[in-house]
N, C-alpha and C positions, 0 to 999 in steps of 0.2 A: 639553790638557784639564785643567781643576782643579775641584777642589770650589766655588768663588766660581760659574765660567761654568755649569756645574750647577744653581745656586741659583737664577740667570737665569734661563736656560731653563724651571726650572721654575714658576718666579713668572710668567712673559710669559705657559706655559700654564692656566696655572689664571685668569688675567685676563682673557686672550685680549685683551689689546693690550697695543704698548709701553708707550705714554702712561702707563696705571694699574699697571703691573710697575713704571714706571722711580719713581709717585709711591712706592708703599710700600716702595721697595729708598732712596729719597732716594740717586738715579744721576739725572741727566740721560737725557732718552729718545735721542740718540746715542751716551752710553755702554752703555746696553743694548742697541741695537741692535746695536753694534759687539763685543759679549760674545758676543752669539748669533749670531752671522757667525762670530766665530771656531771656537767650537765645532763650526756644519755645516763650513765650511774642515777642520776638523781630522779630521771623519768623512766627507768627500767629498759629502756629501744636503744635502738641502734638511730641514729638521726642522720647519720651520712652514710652511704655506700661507696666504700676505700676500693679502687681498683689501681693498675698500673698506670694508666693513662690519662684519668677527672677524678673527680671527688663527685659524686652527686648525692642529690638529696632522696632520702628512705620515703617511705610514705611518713610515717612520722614526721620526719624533717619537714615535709612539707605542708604538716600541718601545722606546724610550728614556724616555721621560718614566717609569716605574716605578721604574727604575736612579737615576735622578734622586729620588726619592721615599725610595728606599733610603738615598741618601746623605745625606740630610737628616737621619730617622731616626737615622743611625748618629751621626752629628754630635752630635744630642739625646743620644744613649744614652752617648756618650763624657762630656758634661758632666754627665750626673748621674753617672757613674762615678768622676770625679776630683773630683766636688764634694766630699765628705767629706777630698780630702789639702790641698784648700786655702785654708790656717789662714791665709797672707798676701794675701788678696784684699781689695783697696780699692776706694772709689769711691764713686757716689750709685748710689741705689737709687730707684726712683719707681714705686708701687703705688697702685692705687685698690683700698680696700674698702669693702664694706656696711655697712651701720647694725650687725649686732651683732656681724659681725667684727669690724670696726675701732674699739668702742667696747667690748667685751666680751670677747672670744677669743682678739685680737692682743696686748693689751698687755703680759699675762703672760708672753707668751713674746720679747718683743721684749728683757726683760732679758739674759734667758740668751744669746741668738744675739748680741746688742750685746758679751759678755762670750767669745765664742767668735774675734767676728770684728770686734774693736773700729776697726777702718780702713771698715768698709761704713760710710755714712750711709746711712740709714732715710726718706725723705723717703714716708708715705703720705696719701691724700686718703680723708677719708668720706664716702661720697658711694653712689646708688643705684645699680643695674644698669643701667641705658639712662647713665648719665652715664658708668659707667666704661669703657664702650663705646665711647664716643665718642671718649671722650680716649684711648683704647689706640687707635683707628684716623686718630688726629691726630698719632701718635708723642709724645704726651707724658707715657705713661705706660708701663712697661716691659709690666706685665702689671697686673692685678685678681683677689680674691677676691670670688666671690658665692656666696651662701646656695643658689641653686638654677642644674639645669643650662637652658643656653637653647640655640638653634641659631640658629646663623648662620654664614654659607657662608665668611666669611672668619678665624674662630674657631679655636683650637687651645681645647679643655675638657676638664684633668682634674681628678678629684677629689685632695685632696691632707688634706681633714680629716674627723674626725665629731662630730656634735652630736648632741644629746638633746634635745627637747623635756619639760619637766615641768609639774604641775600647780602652780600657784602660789598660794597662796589667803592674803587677812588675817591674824595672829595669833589674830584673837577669831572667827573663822569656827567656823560648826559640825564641816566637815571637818578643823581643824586639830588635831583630838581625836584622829584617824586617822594611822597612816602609811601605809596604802594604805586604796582607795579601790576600787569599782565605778566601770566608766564610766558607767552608766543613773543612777546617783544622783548624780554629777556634774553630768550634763546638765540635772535639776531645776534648779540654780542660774545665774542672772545669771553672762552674761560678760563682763569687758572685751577686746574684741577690738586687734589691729592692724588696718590699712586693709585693704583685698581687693587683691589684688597683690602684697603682702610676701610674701619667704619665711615667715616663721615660719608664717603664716596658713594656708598651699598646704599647708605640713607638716602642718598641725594636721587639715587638711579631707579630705585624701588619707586618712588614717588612718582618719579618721570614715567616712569611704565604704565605705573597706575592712572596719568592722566593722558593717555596715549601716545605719547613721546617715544623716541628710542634714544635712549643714550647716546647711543655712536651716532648722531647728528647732533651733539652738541658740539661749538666749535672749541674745541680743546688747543690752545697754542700753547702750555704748557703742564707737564706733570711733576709733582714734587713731592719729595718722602717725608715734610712736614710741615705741620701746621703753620711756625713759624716762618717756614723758608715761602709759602702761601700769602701769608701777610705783607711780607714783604712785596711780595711779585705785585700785588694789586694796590698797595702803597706806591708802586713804584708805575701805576698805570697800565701795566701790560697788558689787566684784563678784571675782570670780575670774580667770584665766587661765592660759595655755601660755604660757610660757618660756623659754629655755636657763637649767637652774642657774648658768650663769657671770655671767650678767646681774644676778641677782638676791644673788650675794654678799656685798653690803656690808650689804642688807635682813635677811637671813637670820642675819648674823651677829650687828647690831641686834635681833634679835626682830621685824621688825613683819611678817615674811612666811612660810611654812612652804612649805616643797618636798615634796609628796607623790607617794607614786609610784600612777599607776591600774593594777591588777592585770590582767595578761595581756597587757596593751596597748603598744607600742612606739611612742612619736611620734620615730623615728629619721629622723637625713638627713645628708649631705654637704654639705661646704662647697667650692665648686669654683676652679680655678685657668682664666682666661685670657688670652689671650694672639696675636697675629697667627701664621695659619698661614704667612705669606711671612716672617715675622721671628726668627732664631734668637735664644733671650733671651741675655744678658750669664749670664757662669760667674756670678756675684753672685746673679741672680735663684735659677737653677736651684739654687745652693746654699742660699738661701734658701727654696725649696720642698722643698727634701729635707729640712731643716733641721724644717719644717712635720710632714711625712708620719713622722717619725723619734718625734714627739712623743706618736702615739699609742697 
């Protein structure tokens, strides 16, 4: 028995067939078959019940399949434990992120970590949640960061960041006389929104709920599919919005936008990490997400 035939076993169960264990382990489906033959050989049982239609788990199996879960776990837990001693780790690295990760959040820190671990290459894709999903369950991306959490049954999701949402208003705006703000007098004013579906947007709307608000009364004069196209609109006066201070840096710095804070109010959220549950990531990644979660 080893930790590999383990891994098997536990990917065939959670699939409940060879065929799709052996595509996202990239094993031929008589090398996996021939893994988990060894394994019951080596405990005298049968661990699976083979029929024409599922594969399911024996009572055996399913006394085992836990232990197997364990070791996986333990597996993860050791790589982020040795992540921090290792300073000689090379390779590619291949991440998909979101629109204000990977255009906002990521960049700043990609120096420092390039400067820690300068043999990693950095290869990331920007790109939205349903894309970087795909492409992690294509194997062509290690793992992805997204703005918000999702579910899905073949998913590993942690959080590994936090963000801010702020109010972002014109130079020559009447609020930018303030540095905080009421929410109820905010909400007088034109907003330039993101599309419906964006994180930033689900952040902004969750809050408003939560402080008894309805979203569909905020006056929305325009909607936009990016962050940047956003910045502009309210550089350009048209209207106000929410967010991330990091986004808005170069603006801020220019004068042509003010970051106010609205009093009481927290448009706080995570930025999440994921990644296949049947795929243990490369020491690379994981050292790279610790690298992440260390930052804030």
């Amino acid at each position: 028995m080893n930790f590999h035939q383990l891994h098997i076993f536990h990917t065939v169960a959670e699939r409940g067939s060879f065929s799709s264990a052996a595509q996202v382990l990239h094993m031929t489906q008589p090398a996996v078959t021939m893994q988990v033959q060894a394994l019951e050989d080596y405990f005298g049982t049968k661990l699976l019940n083979r029929s024409t239609k599922k594969i399911e788990l024996s009572e055996s199996g399913k006394a085992l399949f836990p232990y197997a879960q364990k070791s996986i776990d333990i597996a993860r837990e050791a790589d982020v434990a040795m992540s921090s001693f290792a300073h000689m780790l090379e390779g590619r690295l291949q991440l998909g992120a979101s629109l204000t990760i990977g255009e906002y959040a990521l960049p700043r820190l990609l120096g420092p970590f390039g400067q820690q671990y300068p043999q990693i290459n950095i290869m990331m894709k920007v790109m939205n949640t349903t894309q970087i999903i795909e492409e992690i369950c294509k194997h062509q991306l290690n793992f992805g960061l997204i703005e918000a959490p999702i579910q899905h049954p073949d998913m590993v999701i942690d959080p590994v960041m936090q963000d801010e949402l702020k109010l972002i208003v014109p130079a020559a705006h009447p609020l930018a006389e303030q540095d905080e703000v009421n929410l109820e007098d905010v909400l007088h004013y034109p907003f330039v929104l993101r599309e419906q579906g964006s994180g930033t947007r689900q952040v902004m709307e969750d809050q408003l709920v939560l402080q008894g608000y309805n979203p569909g009364d905020i006056k929305a004069v325009m909607e936009l599919g990016s962050t940047g196209a956003v910045k502009s609109a309210v550089e350009a006066g048209l209207g106000i919005t929410m967010l991330s201070p990091s986004s808005v840096k170069h603006e801020t710095a220019l004068g042509l936008v003010k970051i106010i804070d609205i009093r009481d109010v927290e448009f706080k959220r995570k930025f999440y990490a994921i990644h296949l549950k049947s795929t243990l990531l490369p020491i690379s990644a994981v050292t790279f997400l610790s690298f992440l979660r260390q930052q804030q």
